[in-house]
SETISE-374424 format. One record per residue (C-alpha): x, y, z; residue in one letter. Coordinates in steps of 0.05 Angstrom, whole numbers, padded with zeros to 5 digits, always signed. Layout:
<recs>
XYZA
...
</recs>
This chain:
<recs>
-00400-00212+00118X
-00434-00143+00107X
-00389-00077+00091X
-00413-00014+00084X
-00359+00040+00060X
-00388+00119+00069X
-00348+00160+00016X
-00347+00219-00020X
-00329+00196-00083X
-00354+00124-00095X
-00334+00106-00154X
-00267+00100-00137X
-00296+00038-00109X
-00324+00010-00177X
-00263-00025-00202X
-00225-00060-00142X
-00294-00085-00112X
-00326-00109-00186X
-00270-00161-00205X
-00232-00224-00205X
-00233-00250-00119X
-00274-00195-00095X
-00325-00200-00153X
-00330-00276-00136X
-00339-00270-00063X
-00405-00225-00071X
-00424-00267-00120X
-00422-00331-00074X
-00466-00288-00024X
-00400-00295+00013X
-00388-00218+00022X
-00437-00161+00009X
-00404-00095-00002X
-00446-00027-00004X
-00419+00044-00020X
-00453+00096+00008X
-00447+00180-00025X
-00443+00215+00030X
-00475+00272-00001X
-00533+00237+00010X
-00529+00261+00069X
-00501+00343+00051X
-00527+00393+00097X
-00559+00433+00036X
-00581+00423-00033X
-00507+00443-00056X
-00485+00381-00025X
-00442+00414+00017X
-00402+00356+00059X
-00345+00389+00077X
-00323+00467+00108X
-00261+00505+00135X
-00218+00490+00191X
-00224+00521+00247X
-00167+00561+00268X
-00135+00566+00197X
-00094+00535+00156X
-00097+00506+00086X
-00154+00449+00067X
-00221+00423+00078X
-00248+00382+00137X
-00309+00331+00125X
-00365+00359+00174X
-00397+00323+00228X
-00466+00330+00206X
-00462+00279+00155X
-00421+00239+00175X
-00471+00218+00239X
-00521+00223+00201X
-00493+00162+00159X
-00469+00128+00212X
-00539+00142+00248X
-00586+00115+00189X
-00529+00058+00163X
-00529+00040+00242X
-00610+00021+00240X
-00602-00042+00199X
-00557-00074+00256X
-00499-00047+00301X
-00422-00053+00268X
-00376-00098+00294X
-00318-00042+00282X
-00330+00034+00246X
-00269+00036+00215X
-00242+00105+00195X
-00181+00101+00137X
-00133+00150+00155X
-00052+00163+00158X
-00043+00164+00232X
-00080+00100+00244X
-00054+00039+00259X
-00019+00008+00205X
-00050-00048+00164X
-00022-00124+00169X
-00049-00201+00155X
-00060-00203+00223X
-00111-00150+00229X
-00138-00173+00160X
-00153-00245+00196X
-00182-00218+00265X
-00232-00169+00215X
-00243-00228+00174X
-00281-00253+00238X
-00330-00205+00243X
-00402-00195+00212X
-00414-00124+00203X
-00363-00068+00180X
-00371-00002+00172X
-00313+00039+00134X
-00303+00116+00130X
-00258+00136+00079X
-00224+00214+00092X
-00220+00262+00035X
-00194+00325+00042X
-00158+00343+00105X
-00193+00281+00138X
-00256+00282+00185X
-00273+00323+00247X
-00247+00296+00305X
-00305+00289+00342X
-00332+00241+00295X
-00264+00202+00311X
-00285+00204+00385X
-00353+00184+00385X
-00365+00125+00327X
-00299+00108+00304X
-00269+00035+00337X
-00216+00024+00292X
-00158+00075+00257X
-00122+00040+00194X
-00072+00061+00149X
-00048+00016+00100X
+00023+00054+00107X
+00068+00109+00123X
+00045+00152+00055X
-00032+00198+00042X
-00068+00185-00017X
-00120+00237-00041X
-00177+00193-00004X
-00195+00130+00033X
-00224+00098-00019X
-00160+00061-00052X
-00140+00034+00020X
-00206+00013+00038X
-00201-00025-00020X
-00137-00050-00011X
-00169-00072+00065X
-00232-00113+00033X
-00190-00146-00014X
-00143-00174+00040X
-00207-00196+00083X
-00253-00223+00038X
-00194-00265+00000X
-00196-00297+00070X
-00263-00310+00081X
-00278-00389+00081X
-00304-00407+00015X
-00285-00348-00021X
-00222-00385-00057X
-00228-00441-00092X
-00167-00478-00054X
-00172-00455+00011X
-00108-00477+00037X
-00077-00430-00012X
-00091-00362+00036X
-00049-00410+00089X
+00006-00401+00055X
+00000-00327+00040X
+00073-00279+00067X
+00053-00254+00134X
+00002-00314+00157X
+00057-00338+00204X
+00099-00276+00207X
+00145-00302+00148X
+00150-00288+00083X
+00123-00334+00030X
+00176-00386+00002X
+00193-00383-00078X
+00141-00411-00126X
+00161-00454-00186X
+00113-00476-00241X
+00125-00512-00310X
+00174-00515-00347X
+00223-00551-00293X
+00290-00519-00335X
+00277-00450-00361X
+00345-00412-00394X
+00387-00452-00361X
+00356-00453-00286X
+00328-00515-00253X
+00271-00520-00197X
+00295-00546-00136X
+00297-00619-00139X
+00258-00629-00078X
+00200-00601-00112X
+00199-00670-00159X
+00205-00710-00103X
+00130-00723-00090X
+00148-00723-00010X
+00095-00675+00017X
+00123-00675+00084X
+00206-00661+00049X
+00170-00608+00011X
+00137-00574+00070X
+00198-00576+00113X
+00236-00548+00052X
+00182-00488+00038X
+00186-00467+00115X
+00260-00467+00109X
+00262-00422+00045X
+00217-00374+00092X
+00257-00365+00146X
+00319-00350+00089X
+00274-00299+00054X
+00246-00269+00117X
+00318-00262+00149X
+00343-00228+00083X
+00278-00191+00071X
+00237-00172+00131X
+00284-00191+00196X
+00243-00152+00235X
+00180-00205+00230X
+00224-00259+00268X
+00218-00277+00339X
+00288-00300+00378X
+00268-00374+00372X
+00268-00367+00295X
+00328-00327+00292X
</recs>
């Protein structure tokens, strides 16, 4: 899978994209992830990007000119799959998204600064609105990462048990069961004896029983009628 990400400050990106899963999944040829300065593309040699908003009002509005022409030069290397624009008012972010993007090839991601991006770019090369909830950072850079990090964890190969994404809250609409690890009695508190048994099939049953408890108690609103 290819990503390019179009932002105005790209360094943001340094960090979340240079470690730990995401670090291994470029590294495996897996996922390649470019960030692009958009003032590569500034309409002068100030580097302006950005200008007022028409009709008033406080803050600045990323300008169309650079904005297609990064999309226009990014786009000759091989048409996106999705041009995804992070922003607030987009549809909000989930696992199931996460595994339908997962999917695809090629991604493009704009990440809003400012007072976001003129519309018009929204209505000619945007696909795909995201927010990754119901709160505005300063930019689009921290939620694009938080995006890439929930696709490429996905992407086959990427983690070293695979069957461990299955498992992940949200991959079936339920919340993930509790986790237990050594040592079996800790202060007083035992694991679950079922956990000892060595009965895969007990185990599983019991794990997808703990999920519907948590995700009754937690996160009602995830269940259907037939697992209420």
């Amino acid at each position: 899978m290819k990503i390019d990400i179009i932002s105005v400050l790209p360094e943001l990106l340094d960090s979340p994209l240079s470690h730990s899963i995401m670090k291994r999944a470029q590294e495996k040829g897996l996922l390649e992830v470019q960030v692009h300065p958009l003032r590569k593309w500034a309409i002068n040699q100030h580097g302006q990007i950005d200008d007022y908003q028409y009709g008033g009002g406080a803050g600045m509005v990323m300008m169309c000119e650079p904005l297609a022409n990064a999309i226009e030069e990014l786009q000759k290397d091989g048409a996106y799959d999705e041009i995804i624009y992070m922003t607030p008012d987009g549809g909000t972010f989930n696992q199931r998204t996460a595994n339908g993007l997962s999917l695809k090839d090629r991604l493009l991601i704009i990440c809003g600064h400012y007072k976001g991006i003129d519309q018009r770019i929204r209505d000619k090369y945007v696909t795909l609105e995201i927010s990754i909830g119901d709160f505005v950072l300063s930019g689009g850079e921290l939620a694009a990462a938080v995006v890439i990090d929930a696709i490429g964890r996905i992407l086959p190969g990427v983690l070293n048990d695979e069957t461990s994404a299955l498992f992940d809250s949200f991959q079936d609409n339920l919340l993930a069961p509790p986790v237990y690890t050594r040592p079996a009695e800790f202060m007083g508190m035992k694991i679950p004896e079922i956990l000892l048994s060595g009965d895969p099939k007990k185990i599983d049953d019991w794990r997808y029983e703990q999920s519907i408890i948590r995700t009754k108690e937690r996160r009602p609103d995830l269940l259907t009628d037939s697992d209420l």
